[in-house]
N, C-alpha and C positions, 0 to 999 in steps of 0.2 A: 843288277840294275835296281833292284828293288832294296837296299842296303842305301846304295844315293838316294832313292826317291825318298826313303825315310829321313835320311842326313837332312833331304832338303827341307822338308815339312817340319823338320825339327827345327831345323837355323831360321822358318818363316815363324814359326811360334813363338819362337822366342824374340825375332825381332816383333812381334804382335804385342807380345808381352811387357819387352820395354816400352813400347807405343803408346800402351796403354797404361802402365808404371806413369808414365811422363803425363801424361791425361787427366790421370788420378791427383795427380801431385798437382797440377794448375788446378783442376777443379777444386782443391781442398785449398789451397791460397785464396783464391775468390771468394770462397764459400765465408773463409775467416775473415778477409777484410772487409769484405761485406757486414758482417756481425760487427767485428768493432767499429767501424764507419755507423751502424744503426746505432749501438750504444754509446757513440760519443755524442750522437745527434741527440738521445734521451738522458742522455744525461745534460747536455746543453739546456734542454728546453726544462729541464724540472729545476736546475738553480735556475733557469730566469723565471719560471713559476714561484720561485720559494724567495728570492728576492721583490717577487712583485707583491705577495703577500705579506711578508717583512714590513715595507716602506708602506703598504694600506692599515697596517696593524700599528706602526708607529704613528703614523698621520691619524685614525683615530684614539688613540693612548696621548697625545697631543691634542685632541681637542676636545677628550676630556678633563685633561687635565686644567685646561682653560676653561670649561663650565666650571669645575670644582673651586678652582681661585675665583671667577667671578662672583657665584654665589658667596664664597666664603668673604670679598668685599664688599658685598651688596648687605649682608645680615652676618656681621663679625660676631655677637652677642647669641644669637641662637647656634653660629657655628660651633663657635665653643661650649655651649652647653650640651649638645647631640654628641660631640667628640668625648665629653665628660661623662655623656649619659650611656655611651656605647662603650669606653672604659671602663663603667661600671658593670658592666652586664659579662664583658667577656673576664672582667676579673672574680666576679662572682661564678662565671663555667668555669673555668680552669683550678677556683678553688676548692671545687669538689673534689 
């Protein structure tokens, strides 16, 4: 009698065992699509951070650019002189 009781303790562990096999393996599914679901959501939100930054940094690269043409219509004669005087200087650095 004691030969079945083991038989049977045996056949319950093991089916515990697959049980828990099975338990492990959903827990570790979830656990992963979880992580990727988090890192599609950060990564989502950093290109639209890195696009919002983008289009702020063109917008102003674009309205300097439009100071720099207005002045440069408003005093065409001093523009080109500071452009001439600035050419000079950095070709005097690099001559060294």
């Amino acid at each position: 009698m004691a030969a079945g009781t083991y038989d049977d303790e045996i056949k319950a562990l093991k089916e515990d065992l697959a049980g828990l096999r099975k338990d492990m393996q959903a827990l570790v599914k979830t656990v992963s699509d979880d992580a990727r679901s988090r890192g599609r959501e950060t990564v989502n939100k950093a290109r639209a951070e890195a696009g919002r930054y983008a289009d702020e940094a063109l917008s102003r690269g674009r309205d300097g650019m439009a100071a720099i043409e207005s002045h440069i219509e408003e005093r065409p004669f001093t523009s080109v002189l500071m452009a001439f005087g600035i050419g000079l200087v950095i070709g005097k650095i690099l001559d060294r």
